[in-house]
C-alpha positions as CSV (number, residue, x, y, z in Angstrom):
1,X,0.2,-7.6,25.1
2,X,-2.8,-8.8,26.9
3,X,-5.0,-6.1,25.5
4,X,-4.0,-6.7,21.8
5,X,-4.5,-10.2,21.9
6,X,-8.0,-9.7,23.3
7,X,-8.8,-7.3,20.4
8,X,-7.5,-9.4,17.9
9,X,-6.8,-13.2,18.5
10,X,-10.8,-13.9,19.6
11,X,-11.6,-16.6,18.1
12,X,-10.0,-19.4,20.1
13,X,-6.8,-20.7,18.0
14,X,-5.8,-22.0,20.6
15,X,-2.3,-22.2,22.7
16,X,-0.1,-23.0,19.9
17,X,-1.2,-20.0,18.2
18,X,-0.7,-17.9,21.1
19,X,2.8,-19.1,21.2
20,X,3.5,-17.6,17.7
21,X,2.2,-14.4,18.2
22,X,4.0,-13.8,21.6
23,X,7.3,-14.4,20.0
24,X,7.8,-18.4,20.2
25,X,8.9,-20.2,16.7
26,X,5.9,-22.0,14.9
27,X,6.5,-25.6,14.4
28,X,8.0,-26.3,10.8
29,X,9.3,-29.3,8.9
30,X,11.4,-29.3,6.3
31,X,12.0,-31.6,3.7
32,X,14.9,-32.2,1.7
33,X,14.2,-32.8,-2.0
34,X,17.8,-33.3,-2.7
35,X,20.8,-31.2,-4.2
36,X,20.5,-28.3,-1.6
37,X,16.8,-27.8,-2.6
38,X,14.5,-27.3,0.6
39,X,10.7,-27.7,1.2
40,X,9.4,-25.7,4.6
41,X,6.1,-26.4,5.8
42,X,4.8,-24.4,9.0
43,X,2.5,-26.3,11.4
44,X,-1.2,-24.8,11.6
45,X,-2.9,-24.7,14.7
46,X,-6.9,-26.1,14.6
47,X,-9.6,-23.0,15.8
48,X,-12.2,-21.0,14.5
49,X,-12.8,-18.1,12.3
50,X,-14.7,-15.5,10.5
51,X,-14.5,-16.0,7.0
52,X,-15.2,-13.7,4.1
53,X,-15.2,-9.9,5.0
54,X,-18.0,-7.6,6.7
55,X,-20.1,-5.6,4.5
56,X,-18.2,-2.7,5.5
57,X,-14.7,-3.6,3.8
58,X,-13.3,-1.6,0.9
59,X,-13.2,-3.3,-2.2
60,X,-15.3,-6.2,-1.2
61,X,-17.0,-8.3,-3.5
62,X,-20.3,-9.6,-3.4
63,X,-19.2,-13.6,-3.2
64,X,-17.5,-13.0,0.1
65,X,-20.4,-13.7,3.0
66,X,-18.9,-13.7,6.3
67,X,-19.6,-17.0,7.9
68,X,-18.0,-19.0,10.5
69,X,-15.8,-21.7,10.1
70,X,-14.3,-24.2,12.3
71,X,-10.9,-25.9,11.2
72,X,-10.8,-28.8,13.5
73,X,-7.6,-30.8,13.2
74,X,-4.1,-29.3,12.9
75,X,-2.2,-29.5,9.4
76,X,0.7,-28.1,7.4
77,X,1.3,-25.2,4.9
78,X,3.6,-23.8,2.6
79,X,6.0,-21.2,4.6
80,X,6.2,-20.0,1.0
81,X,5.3,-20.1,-2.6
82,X,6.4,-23.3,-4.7
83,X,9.6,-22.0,-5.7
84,X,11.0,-22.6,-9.4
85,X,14.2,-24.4,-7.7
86,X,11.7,-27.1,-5.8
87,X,9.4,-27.9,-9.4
88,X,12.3,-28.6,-11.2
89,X,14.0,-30.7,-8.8
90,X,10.5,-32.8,-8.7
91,X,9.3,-32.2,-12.3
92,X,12.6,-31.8,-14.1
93,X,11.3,-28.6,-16.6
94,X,10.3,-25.0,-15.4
95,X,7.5,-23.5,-17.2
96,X,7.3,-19.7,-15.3
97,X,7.4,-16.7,-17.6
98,X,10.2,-15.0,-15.7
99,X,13.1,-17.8,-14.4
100,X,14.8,-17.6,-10.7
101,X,15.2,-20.4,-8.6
102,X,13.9,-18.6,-5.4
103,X,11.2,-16.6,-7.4
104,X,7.6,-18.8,-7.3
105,X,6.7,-21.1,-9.7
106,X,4.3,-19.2,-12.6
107,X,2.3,-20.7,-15.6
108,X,0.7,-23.9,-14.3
109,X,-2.5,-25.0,-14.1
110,X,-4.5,-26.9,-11.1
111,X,-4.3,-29.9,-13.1
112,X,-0.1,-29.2,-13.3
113,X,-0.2,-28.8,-9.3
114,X,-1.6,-32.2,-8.7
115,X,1.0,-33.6,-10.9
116,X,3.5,-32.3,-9.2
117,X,1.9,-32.9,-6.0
118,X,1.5,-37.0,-7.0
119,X,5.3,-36.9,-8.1
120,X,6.0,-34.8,-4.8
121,X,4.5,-37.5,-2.9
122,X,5.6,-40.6,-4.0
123,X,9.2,-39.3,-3.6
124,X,8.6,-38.5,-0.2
125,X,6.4,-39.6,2.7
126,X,3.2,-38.0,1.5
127,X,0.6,-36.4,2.5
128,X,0.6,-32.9,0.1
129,X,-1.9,-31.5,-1.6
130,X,-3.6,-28.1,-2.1
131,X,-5.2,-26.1,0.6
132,X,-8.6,-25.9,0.7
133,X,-9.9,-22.4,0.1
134,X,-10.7,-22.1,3.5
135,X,-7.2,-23.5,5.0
136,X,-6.0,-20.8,2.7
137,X,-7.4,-17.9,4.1
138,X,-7.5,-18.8,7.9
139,X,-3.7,-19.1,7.4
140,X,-3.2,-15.8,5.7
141,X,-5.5,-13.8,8.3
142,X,-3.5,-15.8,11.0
143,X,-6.2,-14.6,14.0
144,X,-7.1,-11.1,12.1
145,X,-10.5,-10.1,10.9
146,X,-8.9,-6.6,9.3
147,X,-8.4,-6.6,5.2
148,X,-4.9,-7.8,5.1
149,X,-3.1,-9.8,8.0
150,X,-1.2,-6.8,8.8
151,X,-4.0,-4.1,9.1
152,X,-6.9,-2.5,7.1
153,X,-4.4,-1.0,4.6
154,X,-1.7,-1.7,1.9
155,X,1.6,-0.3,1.0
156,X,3.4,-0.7,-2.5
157,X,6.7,-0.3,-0.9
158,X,6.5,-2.6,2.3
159,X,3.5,-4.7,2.2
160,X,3.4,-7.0,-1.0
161,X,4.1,-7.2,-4.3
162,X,1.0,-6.1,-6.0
163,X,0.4,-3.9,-9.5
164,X,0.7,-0.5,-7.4
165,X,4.3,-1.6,-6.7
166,X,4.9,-1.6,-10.4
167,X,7.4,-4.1,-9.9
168,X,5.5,-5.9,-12.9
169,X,6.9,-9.4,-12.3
170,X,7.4,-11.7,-9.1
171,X,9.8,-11.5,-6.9
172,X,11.7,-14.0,-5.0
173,X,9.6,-15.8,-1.9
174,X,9.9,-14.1,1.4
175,X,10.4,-10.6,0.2
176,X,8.1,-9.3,2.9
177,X,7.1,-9.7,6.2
178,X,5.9,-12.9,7.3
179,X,2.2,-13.0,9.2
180,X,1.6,-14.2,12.7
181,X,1.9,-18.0,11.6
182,X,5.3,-17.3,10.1
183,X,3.8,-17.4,6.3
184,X,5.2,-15.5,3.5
185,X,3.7,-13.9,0.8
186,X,0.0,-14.7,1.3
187,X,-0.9,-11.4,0.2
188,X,0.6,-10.5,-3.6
189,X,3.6,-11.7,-5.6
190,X,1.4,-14.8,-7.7
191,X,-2.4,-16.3,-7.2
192,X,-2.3,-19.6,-5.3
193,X,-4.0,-22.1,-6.8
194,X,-6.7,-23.9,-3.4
195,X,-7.9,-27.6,-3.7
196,X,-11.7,-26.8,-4.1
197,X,-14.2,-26.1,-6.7
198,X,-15.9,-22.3,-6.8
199,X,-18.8,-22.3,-4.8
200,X,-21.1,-19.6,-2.9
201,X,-20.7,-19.8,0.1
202,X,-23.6,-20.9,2.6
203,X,-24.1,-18.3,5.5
204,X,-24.3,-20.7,8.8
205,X,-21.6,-22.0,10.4
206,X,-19.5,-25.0,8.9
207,X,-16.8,-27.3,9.8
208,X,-14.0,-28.1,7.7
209,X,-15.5,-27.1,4.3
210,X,-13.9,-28.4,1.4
211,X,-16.0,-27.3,-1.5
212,X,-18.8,-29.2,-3.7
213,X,-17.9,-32.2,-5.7
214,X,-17.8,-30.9,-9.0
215,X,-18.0,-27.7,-11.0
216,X,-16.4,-25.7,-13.6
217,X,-13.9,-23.5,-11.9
218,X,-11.1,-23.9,-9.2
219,X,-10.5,-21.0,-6.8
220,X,-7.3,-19.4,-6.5
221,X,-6.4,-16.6,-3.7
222,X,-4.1,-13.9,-2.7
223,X,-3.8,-11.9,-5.6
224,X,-0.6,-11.1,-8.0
225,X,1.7,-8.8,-9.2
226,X,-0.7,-7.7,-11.7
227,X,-3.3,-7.2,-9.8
228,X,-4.7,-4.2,-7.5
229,X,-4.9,-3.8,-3.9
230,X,-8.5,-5.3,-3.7
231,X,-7.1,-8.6,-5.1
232,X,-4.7,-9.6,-2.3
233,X,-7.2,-8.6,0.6
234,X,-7.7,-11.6,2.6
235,X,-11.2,-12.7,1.6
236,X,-10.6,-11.9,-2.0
237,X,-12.0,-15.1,-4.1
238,X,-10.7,-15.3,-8.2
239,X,-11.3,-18.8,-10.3
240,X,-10.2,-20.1,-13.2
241,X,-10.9,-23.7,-15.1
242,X,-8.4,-26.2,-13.8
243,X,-6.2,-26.3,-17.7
244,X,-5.7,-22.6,-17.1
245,X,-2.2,-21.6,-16.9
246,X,-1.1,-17.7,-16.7
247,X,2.5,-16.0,-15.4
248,X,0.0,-15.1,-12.5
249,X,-0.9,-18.5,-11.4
250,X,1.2,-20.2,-8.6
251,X,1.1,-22.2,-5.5
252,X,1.6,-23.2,-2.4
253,X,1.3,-27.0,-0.5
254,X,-0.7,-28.1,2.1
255,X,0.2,-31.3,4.4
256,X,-2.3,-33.3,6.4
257,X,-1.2,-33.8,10.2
């Protein structure tokens, strides 16, 4: 155990995160938004990592410098999707293209996630939002530097629901296996909609980065079920303007600690 954390947990994220990867249960809260429906957040340790991919990763793109990051306080995240069951009991309509309670919301726009997220807050104790882009990805690599949380490589069958599964519509939320931080779904299934504006990124360190002020496009991540297997690699970047909604586009919450 000793050897593979010291090949892959380098980065200093701390004790909380070695918990979770030796077997102990992350920290999660869980809100109830009322009539059975539930709202699971999983606590996010603070650290450092690499992020974008190395110029020697299949399928890279060009707007994904590898730079390092430093998240410095702990916060919350989504321990899955926005489901269709948790919208409508805070927005009272579902919009998604294909309808199931447990499948992840679909068809809304960034502008639609902060409306939900202002009606989500005022009818609980607050504090959601978006992730920022890069509180996205240092949850879905959860300590790894390899394409996808679980390894370098992607199956159809076991990893994700992607377009090579030719499942051709999402599936319910925690279909597949969860990554070290106990997340589901951060690879495939529908793009997650981030908090910040598109951007380059700047090659030197940074702390906290939360995007420029203003711009045209907000960043989504993770890929879809319409999407190929270079799409839900970790570092993958996509945008779209903030009224854009599409049966690809979901999302998941973020909580400040």
């Amino acid at each position: 155990m000793k050897a593979l954390l010291s090949g892959s947990v380098v980065l200093g994220l701390g004790l909380i995160f070695l918990a979770m990867v030796q077997g102990a249960e992350p920290k999660e809260e869980v809100i109830d938004l009322g009539k059975g429906v539930k709202l699971e957040v999983v606590l996010i340790p603070a650290g450092k990592f690499m992020m974008g991919s190395p110029k020697d990763e299949k399928d890279r793109s060009f707007n994904e410098d590898q730079h390092e990051v430093t998240i410095s306080k702990p916060y919350y995240i989504g321990k899955y999707e926005v489901t269709q069951e948790q919208w409508e009991s805070i927005m009272g309509n579902n919009p998604s293209d294909t309808k199931g309670a447990k499948l992840p919301v679909t068809d809304v726009s960034w502008n639609d996630c902060q409306a939900f997220i202002k009606k989500l807050n005022e009818k609980t104790k607050g504090g959601y939002r978006l992730p920022t882009e890069a509180e996205w990805e240092y949850s879905c690599r959860a300590g790894t530097k390899t394409a996808y949380s679980f390894g370098d490589t992607i199956t159809p069958k076991d990893d994700a629901n992607y377009a090579e599964s030719k499942i051709g519509k999402p599936v319910a939320v925690g279909s597949y296996k969860a990554n070290a931080f106990g997340l589901y779904d951060m690879h495939g299934n529908v793009y997650e909609w981030c908090e910040d504006w598109k951007a380059d990124y700047t090659k030197d360190p940074v702390a906290d980065p939360k995007g420029p002020n203003s711009g045209k496009y907000r960043v989504l991540r993770g890929g879809s079920f319409l999407f190929n297997a270079r799409n839900p690699r970790s570092a993958d970047r996509f945008n779209l303007t903030p009224d854009d909604r599409d049966l690809n586009n979901g999302f998941r919450l973020a909580k400040t600690y």
